[in-house]
C-alpha positions in Angstrom: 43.9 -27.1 -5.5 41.9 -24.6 -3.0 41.0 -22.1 -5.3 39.4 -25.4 -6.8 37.2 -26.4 -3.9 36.1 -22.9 -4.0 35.1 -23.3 -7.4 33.3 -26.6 -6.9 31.5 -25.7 -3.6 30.2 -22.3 -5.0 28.8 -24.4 -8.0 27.5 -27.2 -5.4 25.6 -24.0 -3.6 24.3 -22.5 -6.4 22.9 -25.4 -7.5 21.4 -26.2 -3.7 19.9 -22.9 -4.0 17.8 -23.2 -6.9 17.3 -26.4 -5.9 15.5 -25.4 -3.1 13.3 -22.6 -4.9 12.0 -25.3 -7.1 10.9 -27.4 -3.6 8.6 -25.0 -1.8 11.0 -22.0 -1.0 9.1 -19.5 -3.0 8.2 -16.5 -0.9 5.0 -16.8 0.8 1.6 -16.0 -1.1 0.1 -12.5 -0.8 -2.9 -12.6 1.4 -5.8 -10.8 0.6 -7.1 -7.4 2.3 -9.7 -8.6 4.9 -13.3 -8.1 3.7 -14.4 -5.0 5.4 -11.7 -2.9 3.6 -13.7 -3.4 0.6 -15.6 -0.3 -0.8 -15.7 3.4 -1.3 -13.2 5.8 0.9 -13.2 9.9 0.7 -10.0 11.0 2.1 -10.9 13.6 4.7 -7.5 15.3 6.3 -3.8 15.2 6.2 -2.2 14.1 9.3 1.5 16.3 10.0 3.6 13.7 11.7 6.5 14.9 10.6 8.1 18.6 10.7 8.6 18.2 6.9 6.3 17.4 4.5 7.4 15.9 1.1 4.1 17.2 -0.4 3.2 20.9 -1.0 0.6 22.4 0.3 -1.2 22.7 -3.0 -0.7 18.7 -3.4 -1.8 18.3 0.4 -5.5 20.0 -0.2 -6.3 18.4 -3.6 -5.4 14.9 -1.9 -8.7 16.0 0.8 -12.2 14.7 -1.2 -10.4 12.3 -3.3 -12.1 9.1 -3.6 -11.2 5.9 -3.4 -12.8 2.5 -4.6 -11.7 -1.0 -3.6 -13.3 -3.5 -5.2 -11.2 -7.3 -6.5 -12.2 -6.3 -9.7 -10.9 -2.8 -9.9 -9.8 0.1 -8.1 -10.0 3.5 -8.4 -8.4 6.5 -7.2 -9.1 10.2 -8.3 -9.4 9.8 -11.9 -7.1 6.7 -12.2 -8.6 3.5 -12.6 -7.5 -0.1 -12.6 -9.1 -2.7 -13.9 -7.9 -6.3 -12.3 -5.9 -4.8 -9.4 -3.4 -7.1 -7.4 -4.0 -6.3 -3.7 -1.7 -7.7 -0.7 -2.0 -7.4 2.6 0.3 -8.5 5.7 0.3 -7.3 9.2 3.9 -4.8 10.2 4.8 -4.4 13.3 5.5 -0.7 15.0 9.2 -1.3 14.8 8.9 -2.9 11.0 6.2 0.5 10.2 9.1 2.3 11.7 12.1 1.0 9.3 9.7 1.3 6.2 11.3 4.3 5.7 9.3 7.7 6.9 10.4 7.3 10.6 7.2 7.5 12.7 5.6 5.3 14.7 1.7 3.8 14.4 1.1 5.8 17.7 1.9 8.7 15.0 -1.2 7.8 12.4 -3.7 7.3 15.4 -3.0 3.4 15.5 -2.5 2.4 19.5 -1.7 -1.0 19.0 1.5 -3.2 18.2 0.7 -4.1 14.8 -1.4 -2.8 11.8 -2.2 -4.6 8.6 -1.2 -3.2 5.7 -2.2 -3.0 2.4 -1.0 -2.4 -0.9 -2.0 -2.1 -4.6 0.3 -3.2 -7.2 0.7 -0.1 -9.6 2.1 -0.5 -13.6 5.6 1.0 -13.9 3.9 4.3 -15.4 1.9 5.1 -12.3 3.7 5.9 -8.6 1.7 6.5 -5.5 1.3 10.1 -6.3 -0.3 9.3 -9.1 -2.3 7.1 -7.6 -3.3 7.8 -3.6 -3.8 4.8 -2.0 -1.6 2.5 -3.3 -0.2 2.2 0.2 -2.5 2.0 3.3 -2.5 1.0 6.7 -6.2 -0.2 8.4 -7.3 0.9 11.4 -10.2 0.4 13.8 -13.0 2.2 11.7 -10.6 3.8 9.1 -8.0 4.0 7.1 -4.6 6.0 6.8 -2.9 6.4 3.2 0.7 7.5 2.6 1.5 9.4 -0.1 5.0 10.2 -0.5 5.9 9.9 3.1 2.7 12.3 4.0 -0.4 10.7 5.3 -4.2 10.9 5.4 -7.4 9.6 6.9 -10.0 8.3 4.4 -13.2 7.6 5.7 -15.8 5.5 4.4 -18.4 7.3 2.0 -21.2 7.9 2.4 -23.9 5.2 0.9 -24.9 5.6 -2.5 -22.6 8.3 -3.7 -22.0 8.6 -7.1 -19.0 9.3 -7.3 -18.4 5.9 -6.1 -17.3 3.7 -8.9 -14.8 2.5 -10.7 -16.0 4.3 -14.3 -15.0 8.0 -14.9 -17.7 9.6 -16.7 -16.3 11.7 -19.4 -16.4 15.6 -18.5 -19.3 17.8 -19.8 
């Protein structure tokens, strides 16, 4: 008879639980990456918070120049480009920045406050974030620091009207 209650209340739990994803329990909605984030970014220089480096040193200095675009309607990084790109943003705490898994703290990526916003762009499953820098980033006052791999950069905003500031790769001559 107990292993019968069991039975019953696991049933009675499962069925509160999808119960309760079909009433409003949904994880919340992504927020959007606020609007001075939008734009054209030229990564300038690798920041060495860590004694090891999951990048070599070859990988580290074609990261420096790379551009990226940020745009709702695409986003571009290096020669990778996506077209409809699904951003989301939230705001991580030192402690959470900490536990995300490379073990330094925002004082570490020049950020002197509590809490940084992060943001993210969603990549398809044939792309990771080496393939595409700037899938992860983190904003700060007048910047903005990408992670690559447990590595991270500064990328500054470019310079007005350069070229090579768009979401189209011209073809190579």
């Amino acid at each position: 008879m107990s292993s019968m209650r069991i039975r019953r209340g696991c049933i009675c739990f499962g069925i509160l639980a999808s119960a309760l994803l079909f009433v409003g329990a949904a994880p919340p909605p992504k927020k959007s990456p606020p609007p001075w984030f939008w734009g054209c970014w030229v990564v300038t220089k690798w920041l060495p918070v860590k004694d090891i480096s999951a990048l070599s040193q070859k990988q580290v200095d074609a990261m420096i120049g790379t551009r990226l675009v940020f745009a709702p309607t695409c986003a571009r990084s290096g020669r990778e480009v996506l077209k409809s790109p699904v951003y989301s943003a939230r705001v991580v705490s030192d402690e959470d920045f900490f536990r995300l898994g490379s073990y330094v703290n925002l004082r570490d990526i020049g950020v002197h406050a509590k809490q940084v916003t992060e943001v993210e762009v969603d990549l398809p499953d044939n792309l990771s974030d080496l393939d595409f820098p700037g899938t992860y980033m983190f904003l700060r006052e007048k910047d903005i620091v990408i992670e690559v791999e447990g590595d991270y950069f500064v990328a500054k905003r470019a310079k007005p009207g350069d070229p090579a500031c768009t979401c189209e790769i011209s073809a190579p001559k």
